[in-house]
C-alpha positions as CSV (number, residue, x, y, z in Angstrom):
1,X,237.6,108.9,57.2
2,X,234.4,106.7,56.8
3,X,231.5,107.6,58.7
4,X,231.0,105.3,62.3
5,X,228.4,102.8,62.0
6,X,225.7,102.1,64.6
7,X,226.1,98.5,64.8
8,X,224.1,97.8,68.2
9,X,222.5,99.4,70.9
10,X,225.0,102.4,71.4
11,X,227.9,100.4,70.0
12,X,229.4,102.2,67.2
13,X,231.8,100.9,64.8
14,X,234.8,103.3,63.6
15,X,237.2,102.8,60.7
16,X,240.8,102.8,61.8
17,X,242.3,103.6,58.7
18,X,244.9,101.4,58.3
19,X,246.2,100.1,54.6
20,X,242.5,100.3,53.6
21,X,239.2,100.5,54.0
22,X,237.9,97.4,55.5
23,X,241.0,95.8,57.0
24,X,240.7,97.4,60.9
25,X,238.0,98.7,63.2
26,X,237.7,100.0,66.6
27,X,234.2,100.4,68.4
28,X,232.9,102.7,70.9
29,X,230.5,101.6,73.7
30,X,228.1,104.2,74.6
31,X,225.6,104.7,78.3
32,X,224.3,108.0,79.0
33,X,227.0,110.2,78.9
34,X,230.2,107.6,79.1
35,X,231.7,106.3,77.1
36,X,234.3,103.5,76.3
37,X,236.7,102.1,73.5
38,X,237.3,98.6,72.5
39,X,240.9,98.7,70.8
40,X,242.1,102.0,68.9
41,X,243.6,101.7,66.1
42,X,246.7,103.3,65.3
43,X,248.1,106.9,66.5
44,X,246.9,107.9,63.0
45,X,243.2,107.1,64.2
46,X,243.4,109.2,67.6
47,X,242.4,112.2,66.0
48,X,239.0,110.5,63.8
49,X,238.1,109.0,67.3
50,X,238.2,112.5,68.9
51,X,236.1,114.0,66.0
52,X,233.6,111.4,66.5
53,X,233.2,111.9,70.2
54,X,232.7,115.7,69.4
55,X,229.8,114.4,67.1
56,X,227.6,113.2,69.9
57,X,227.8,115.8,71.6
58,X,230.3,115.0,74.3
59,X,233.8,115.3,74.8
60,X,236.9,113.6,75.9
61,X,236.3,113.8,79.5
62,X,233.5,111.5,78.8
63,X,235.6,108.5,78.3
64,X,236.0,106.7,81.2
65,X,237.4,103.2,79.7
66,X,240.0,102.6,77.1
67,X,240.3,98.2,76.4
68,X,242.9,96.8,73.6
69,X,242.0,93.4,73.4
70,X,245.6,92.7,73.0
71,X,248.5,94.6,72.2
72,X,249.3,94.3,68.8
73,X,249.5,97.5,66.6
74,X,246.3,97.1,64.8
75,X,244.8,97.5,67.9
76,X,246.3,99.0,70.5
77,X,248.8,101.1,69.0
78,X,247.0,104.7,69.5
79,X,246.2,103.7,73.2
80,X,249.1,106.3,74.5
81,X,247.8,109.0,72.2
82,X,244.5,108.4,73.2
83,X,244.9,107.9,76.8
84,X,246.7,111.0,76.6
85,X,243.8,113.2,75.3
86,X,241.2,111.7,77.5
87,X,242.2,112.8,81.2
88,X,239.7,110.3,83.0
89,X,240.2,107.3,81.0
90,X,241.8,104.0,82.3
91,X,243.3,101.8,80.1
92,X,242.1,98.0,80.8
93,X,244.7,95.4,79.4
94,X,245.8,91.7,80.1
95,X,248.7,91.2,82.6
96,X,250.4,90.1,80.1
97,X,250.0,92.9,77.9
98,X,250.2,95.8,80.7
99,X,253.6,95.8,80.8
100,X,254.2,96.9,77.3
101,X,251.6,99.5,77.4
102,X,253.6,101.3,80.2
103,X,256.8,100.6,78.2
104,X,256.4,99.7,74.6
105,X,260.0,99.5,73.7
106,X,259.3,96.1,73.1
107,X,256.6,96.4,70.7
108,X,258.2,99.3,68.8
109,X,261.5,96.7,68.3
110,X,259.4,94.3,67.3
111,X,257.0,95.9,64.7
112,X,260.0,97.6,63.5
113,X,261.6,93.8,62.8
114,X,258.4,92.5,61.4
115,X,257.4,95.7,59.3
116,X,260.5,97.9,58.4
117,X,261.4,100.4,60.3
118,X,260.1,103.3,57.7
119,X,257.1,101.0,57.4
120,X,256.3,101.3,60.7
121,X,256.6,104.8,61.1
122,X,254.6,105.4,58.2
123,X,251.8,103.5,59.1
124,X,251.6,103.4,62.9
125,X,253.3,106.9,63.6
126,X,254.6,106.1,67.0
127,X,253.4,104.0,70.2
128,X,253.1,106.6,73.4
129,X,253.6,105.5,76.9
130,X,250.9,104.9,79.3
131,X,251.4,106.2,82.5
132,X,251.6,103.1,84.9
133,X,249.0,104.9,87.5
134,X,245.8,104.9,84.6
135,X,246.7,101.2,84.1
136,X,243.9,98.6,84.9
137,X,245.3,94.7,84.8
138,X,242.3,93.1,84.0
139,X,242.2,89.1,85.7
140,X,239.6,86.5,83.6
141,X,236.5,87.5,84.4
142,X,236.7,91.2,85.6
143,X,233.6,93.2,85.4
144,X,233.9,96.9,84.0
145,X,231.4,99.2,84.9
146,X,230.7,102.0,82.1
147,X,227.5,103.5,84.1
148,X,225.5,100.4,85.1
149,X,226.4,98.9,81.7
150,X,228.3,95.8,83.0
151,X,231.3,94.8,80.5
152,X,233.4,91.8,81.4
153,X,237.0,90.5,80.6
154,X,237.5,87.0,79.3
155,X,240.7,85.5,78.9
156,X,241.5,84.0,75.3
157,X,244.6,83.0,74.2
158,X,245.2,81.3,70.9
159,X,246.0,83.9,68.6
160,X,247.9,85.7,71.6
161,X,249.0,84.7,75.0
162,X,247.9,88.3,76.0
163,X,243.9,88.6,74.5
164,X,241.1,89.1,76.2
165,X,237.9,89.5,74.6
166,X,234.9,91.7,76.0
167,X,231.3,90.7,76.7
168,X,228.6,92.8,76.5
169,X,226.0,92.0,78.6
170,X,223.5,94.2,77.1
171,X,223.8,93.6,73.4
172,X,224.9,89.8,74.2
173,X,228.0,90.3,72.0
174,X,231.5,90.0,72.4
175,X,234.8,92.3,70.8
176,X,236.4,89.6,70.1
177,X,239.7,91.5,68.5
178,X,241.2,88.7,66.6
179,X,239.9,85.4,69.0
180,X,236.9,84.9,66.6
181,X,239.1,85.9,63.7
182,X,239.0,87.8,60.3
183,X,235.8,88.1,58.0
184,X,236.1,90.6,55.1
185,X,233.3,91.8,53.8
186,X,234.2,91.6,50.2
187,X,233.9,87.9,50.8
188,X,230.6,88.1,52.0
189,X,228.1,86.4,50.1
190,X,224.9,84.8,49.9
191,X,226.0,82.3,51.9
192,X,227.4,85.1,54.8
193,X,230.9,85.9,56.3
194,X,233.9,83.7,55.5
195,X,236.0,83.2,58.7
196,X,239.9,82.6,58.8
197,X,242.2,82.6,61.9
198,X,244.5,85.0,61.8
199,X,248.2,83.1,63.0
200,X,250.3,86.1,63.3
201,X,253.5,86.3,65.2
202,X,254.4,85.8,67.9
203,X,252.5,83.3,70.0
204,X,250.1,80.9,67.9
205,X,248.6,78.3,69.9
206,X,246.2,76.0,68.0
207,X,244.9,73.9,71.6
208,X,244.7,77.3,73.1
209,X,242.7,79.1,70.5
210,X,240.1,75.9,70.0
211,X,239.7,76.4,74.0
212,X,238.9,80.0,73.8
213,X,236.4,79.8,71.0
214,X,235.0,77.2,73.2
215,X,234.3,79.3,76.4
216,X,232.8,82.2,73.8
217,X,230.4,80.5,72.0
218,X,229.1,79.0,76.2
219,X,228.0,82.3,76.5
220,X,225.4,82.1,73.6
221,X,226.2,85.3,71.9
222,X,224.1,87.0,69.6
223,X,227.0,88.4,67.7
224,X,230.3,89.1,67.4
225,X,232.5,92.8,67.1
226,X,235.2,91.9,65.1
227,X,238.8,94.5,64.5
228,X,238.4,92.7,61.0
229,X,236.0,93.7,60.1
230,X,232.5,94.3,61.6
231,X,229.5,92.9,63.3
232,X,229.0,89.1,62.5
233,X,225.0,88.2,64.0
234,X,224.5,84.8,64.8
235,X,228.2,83.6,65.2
236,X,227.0,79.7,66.0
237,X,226.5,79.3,62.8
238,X,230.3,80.4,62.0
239,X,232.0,78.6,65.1
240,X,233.1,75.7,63.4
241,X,234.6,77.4,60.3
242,X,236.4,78.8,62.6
243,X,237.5,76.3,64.6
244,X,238.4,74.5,60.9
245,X,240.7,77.4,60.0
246,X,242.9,77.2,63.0
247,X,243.0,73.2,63.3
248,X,243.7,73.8,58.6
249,X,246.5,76.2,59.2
250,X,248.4,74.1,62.1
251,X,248.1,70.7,59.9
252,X,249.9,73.1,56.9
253,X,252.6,74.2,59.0
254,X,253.3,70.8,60.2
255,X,253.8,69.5,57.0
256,X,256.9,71.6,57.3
257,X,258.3,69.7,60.2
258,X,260.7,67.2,58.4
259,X,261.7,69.9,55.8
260,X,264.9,72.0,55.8
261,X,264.9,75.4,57.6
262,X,266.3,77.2,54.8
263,X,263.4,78.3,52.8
264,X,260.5,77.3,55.0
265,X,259.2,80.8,55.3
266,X,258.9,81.1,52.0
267,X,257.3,77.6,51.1
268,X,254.9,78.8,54.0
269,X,254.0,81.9,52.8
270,X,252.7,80.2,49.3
271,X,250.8,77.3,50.9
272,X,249.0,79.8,53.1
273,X,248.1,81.8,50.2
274,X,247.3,78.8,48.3
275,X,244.8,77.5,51.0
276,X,243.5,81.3,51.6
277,X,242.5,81.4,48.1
278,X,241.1,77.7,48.1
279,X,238.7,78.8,51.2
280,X,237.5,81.5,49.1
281,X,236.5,79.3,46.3
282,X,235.2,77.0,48.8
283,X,233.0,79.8,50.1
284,X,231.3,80.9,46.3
285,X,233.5,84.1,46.0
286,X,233.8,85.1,42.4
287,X,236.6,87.7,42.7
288,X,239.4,87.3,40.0
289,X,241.9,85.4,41.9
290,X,244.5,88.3,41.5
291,X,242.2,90.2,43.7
292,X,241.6,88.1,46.4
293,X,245.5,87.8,46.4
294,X,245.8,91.2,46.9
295,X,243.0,91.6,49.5
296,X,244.9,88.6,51.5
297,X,248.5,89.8,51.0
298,X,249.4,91.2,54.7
299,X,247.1,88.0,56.5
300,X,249.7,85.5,53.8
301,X,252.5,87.1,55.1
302,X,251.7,87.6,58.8
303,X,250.1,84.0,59.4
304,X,253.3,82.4,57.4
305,X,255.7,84.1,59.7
306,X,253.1,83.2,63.1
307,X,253.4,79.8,61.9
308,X,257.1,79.3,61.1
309,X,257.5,81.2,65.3
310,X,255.6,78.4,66.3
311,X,257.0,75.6,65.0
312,X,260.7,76.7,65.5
313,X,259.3,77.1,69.6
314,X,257.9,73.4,69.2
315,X,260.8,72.4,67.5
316,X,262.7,73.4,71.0
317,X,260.2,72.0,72.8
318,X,260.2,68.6,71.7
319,X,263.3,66.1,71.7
320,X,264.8,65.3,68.5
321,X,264.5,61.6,69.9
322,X,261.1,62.1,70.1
């Protein structure tokens, strides 16, 4: 496992693991002796997470907070295993999300539809059960206290209906989990980070997502903790890419509307790898185009399913008449 990186004051960035290096991280929030994760990786990850707190020094007692920023696997799905090794932890979620932490039948049907069911078990293990009573339903705006560190919950939805992202007051930085979306760092160039929304399944919601990327940037941060992948300083400078990506990616799955259903998946999954690859150009990235193929494959996939879920809901939604 690759070394944690001090990225901040006490804020420590850990690999997760997952597919490769690069694709996932999880951070842990340090103040005198407590201690507190944002997301956690996979069940595969519990055990690198535990090492780690054993490297400072300290132990799992320590941990007094435990935050997915939503409850996909990437990021939440070693919650159980780690709330199950750290006795005085509480797990914050969104009300939203709660429920499936407590009972993650749910999730486990659905990443076993979306991956494969030996897929799934391969790469994310299993997803334990949190017990209802270490449960924290965290309302917009909710301060956590991690020993006079002050962290707050902010409601987000866009990418999910269940994200929150986390402010730090005391670095002036956010976890944003996917709200301020994916920059990989072999990407990164002289120009800086390229930025793409991630539109995975199940609950894409372009208006939503612009909102939320709104009320971050009125806080003025500093920089940004991204699951994938890293520290991004001075996100104002990146907002609007951002805020391009989701507006680009809705306008491509609308194209769609009028077409036939049979197929669509597939015609979605090349124009989002056809656009990924042109934003990569776009940005001065010289890396052979069967590469940067590669790098993108999951994000192609997952976005081309997340945008085919939502137009077959707006599809319902709207009238044929209309």
């Amino acid at each position: 496992m690759i070394q944690p990186i001090t990225v901040a004051e006490n804020v420590h960035a850990l690999e997760t693991g997952l597919y490769r290096h690069g694709l996932a991280a999880c951070y842990l929030v340090r103040e005198a002796d407590r201690l507190a994760f944002v997301d956690t990786g996979t069940a595969h990850t519990t055990p690198h997470l535990l090492q780690f707190i054993a490297d400072l020094g300290l132990t799992p007692e320590h941990v007094d907070w435990i935050i997915p920023t939503h409850v996909h696997l990437d990021h939440a799905g070693g919650s159980g295993d780690l709330m199950a090794a750290c006795p005085n932890a509480r797990l914050v979620i969104h009300p939203k999300g709660a429920p499936h932490m407590i009972d993650p039948s749910r999730l486990i049907a659905g990443a076993s539809a979306v991956y494969g069911a030996e897929d799934f078990a391969k790469d994310y293990k299993h997803l334990l059960p949190v017990p209802a009573d270490r449960v924290l339903v965290a309302e917009d705006g909710m301060e956590i206290d991690l020993a006079g560190r002050k962290l707050v919950f902010i409601d987000t939805p866009g990418h999910a209906n269940h994200h929150g992202c986390i402010w730090d007051e005391r670095t002036q930085g956010f976890f944003t989990g996917d709200t301020f979306g994916i920059a990989y760092k072999e990407f990164r160039n002289e120009r800086g980070d390229m930025l793409f929304a991630p539109t995975t399944p199940v609950a894409f919601d372009p208006e939503a997502w612009l909102a939320s990327i709104d009320r971050l940037m009125s806080f003025q941060p500093q920089r940004m903790y991204l699951t994938h992948y890293g520290c991004l300083e001075n996100p104002g400078t990146l907002a609007e890419d951002l805020r391009q990506s989701v507006r680009d990616l809705a306008v491509l799955a609308l194209a769609e509307t009028a077409g036939p259903a049979e197929g669509r998946l597939d015609r979605l999954r090349a124009a989002v790898g056809d656009h990924l690859v042109r934003r990569v150009r776009e940005h001065g990235c010289d890396l052979p185009e069967s590469r940067v193929r590669e790098l993108l494959a999951l994000d192609t996939d997952l976005n081309a399913q997340g945008l085919e879920v939502w137009l077959t809901r707006r599809q319902k939604a709207t009238p044929a008449s209309q």
